[in-house]
C-alpha angles and dihedrals in degrees: 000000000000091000094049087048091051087048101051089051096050087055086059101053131038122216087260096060094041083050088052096044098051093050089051086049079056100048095052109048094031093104094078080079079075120033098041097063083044089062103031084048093069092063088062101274134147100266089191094047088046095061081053091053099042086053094049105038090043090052098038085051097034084054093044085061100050089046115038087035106032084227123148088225128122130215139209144151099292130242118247083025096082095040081059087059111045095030097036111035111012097035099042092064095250097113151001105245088245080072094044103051073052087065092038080058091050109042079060102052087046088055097049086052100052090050101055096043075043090227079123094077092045092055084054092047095052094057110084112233094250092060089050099053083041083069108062081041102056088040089043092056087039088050090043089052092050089050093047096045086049090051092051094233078116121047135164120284122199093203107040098012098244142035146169104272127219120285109252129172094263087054095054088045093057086038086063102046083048084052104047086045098058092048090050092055097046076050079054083227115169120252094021092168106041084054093057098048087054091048083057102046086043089056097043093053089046098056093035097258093131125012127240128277112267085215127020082206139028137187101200122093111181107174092163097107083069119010119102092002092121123135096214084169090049094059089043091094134110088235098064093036084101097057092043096053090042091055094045091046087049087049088044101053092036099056099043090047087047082044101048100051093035094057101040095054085048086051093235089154133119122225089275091061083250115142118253106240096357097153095039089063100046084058096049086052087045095053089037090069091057099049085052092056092045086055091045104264150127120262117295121230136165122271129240085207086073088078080067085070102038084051090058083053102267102156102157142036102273077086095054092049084052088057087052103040081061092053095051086047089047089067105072086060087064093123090051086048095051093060100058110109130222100246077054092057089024085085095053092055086055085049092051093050088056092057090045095046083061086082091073097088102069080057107105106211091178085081110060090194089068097021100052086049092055102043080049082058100041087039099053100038086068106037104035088049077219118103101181090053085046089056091041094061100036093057088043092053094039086059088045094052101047088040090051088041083055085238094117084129093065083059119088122230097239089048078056086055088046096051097046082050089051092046090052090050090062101046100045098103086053092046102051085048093052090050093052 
């Protein structure tokens, strides 16, 4: 069946589409080059090191799934992922990021796990739809705040926390990339984003912002300052299972949803609507997270932009080596890469925030048992900086409505494993207090 399936979609493309495809899959989602190092850079990583990493790991992933299974999807280490890992873990004081590229490991290894045993499905199955949307929501407004914080249009505020801040010439500056990006979109011109970061950097060097690259090209690719520095028994501990298995649940939900829409838009489905490969794929993206800790990065997902690809006719993995042959080339720019500011990338977080708020709409706000869960996880993800505590209390509140609303039958058992993990999430620091 699978042959026959891989068949069916070659007849329907030629090598030059899948080539032009797989360039467009590039384009669109390149400015993670960008953007990851400028995030992971913030925990105390090697931003220059980091460029290097996100080129190789999403090439050598990206690869994996053209050529394992045969999939016109790209992979890469995934946003919101690594705001988990800076803001979350690193930031708020739990771990070094040598620890936490320990719990990205693990979060993988725990994945792969789950989908060979196929618990992973049934996890799926227990969330109700709203709280997953809730999700990407909740992750999309918490991405938007760091953009605009990095641009400087929000600035701290002693009196009411935040405010709008003045409006300097990096700001306009960032103010213009955001600008340009949003008009290309609505162009649907491929690689929005990308564009606008160059338009930034471009600004910033012409009116002296940021200085000029000592080299266009380099050949040395030294990934030691953060390759193969990860604590995995450090982040062997009870303390950090929550953070583990809240990492591994955001991957989860964020690659089946990427998959499923992905594959079936490539037609990559039997007679029966199932997707060709499907678990296959789920354990490439799970293994793919712990190569990319291994090589000192954030968790590696696959990427929605694929379907930029798959809408220009990529069917088959000759799309996704294209996408990875870009990624390999995109390593010898690494000097023009390491000048681009953050107010330059900060626009493209706020673009991102926007894709992920279109979830909201699956959320069904007519029934306050599912719709009050899901505001506490969009709400908290973004206020509390902090998007395992938001799920946490999201999946906690959602049990005790529906307990208090005598409706405890409509929730799953394994939703019931996920709240008392949750619960336990939240009360660590209490509880480790109590214990000493």
């Amino acid at each position: 069946m699978w042959s026959e399936c891989a068949g069916a979609a070659r007849q329907e493309s030629t090598a030059k589409t899948e080539v032009v495809a797989g360039i467009t899959t590039f384009l669109t989602m390149a400015y993670i080059i960008f953007v990851n190092p400028d995030i992971l850079s913030q925990a105390g990583m090697d931003k220059q090191a980091l460029v290097i990493v996100t080129c190789i790991v999403s090439a050598l992933t990206t690869a994996a799934a053209g050529l394992l299974a045969n999939a016109p999807i790209a992979m890469a280490p995934g946003m919101g992922l690594n705001a988990f890992l800076t803001y979350s873990l690193v930031m708020a004081g739990q771990m070094t990021w040598q620890t936490a590229l320990g719990v990205v490991f693990l979060s993988g290894l725990l994945g792969v796990v789950l989908t060979v045993v196929g618990l992973r499905r049934r996890l799926v199955e227990a969330i109700p739809v709203g709280l997953v949307s809730a999700i990407s929501v909740g992750i999309g407004l918490f991405i938007t705040f760091i953009g605009l914080v990095k641009m400087g249009v929000i600035v701290n505020n002693e009196a009411t926390l935040v405010g709008a801040g003045p409006l300097t010439g990096t700001v306009t500056i960032g103010l213009a990339g955001l600008l340009l990006m949003a008009f290309l979109e609505v162009k649907k011109v491929k690689g929005a984003l990308l564009i606008g970061i160059v338009f930034s950097t471009l600004l910033a060097l012409t009116f002296g912002y940021v200085e000029r690259p000592a080299a266009l090209m380099s050949f040395s690719f030294d990934i030691r300052p953060v390759a193969f520095q990860l604590d995995i028994l450090g982040a062997l501990k009870w303390s950090l299972f929550g953070s583990v298995f809240a990492l591994m649940f955001m991957d989860m939900f964020d690659s089946i949803g990427t998959l499923v829409a992905c594959c079936h838009e490539a037609r990559m489905v039997n007679e029966h609507g199932r997707i060709r490969g499907l678990g296959r794929l789920l354990v490439i993206d799970a293994g793919a997270s712990m190569l990319g800790a291994a090589f000192g990065t954030s968790t590696i997902t696959s990427y929605i932009e694929s379907a930029a690809g798959i809408e220009q006719g990529g069917r088959t993995g000759l799309t996704a080596l294209v996408t990875a042959a870009c990624f390999a080339l995109a390593l010898l720019f690494v000097p023009i890469v390491g000048i681009v500011p953050e107010y330059a990338t900060a626009p493209a977080l706020v673009m991102v925030g926007l894709f992920m708020m279109k979830e909201i709409k699956r959320i069904d706000f007519n029934h306050t048992e599912e719709a009050l869960p899901a505001f506490i996880i969009v709400v908290m993800i973004a206020l509390s900086y902090n998007i395992s505590m938001g799920l946490a209390f999201g999946f906690i509140s959602f049990v005790l409505i529906k307990l208090v609303a005598g409706k405890a039958r409509d929730v799953k058992p394994t939703m019931w494993v996920i709240a008392l993990l949750s619960l336990f999430f939240v009360t660590m620091d209490n509880l480790r207090a109590l214990f000493q």
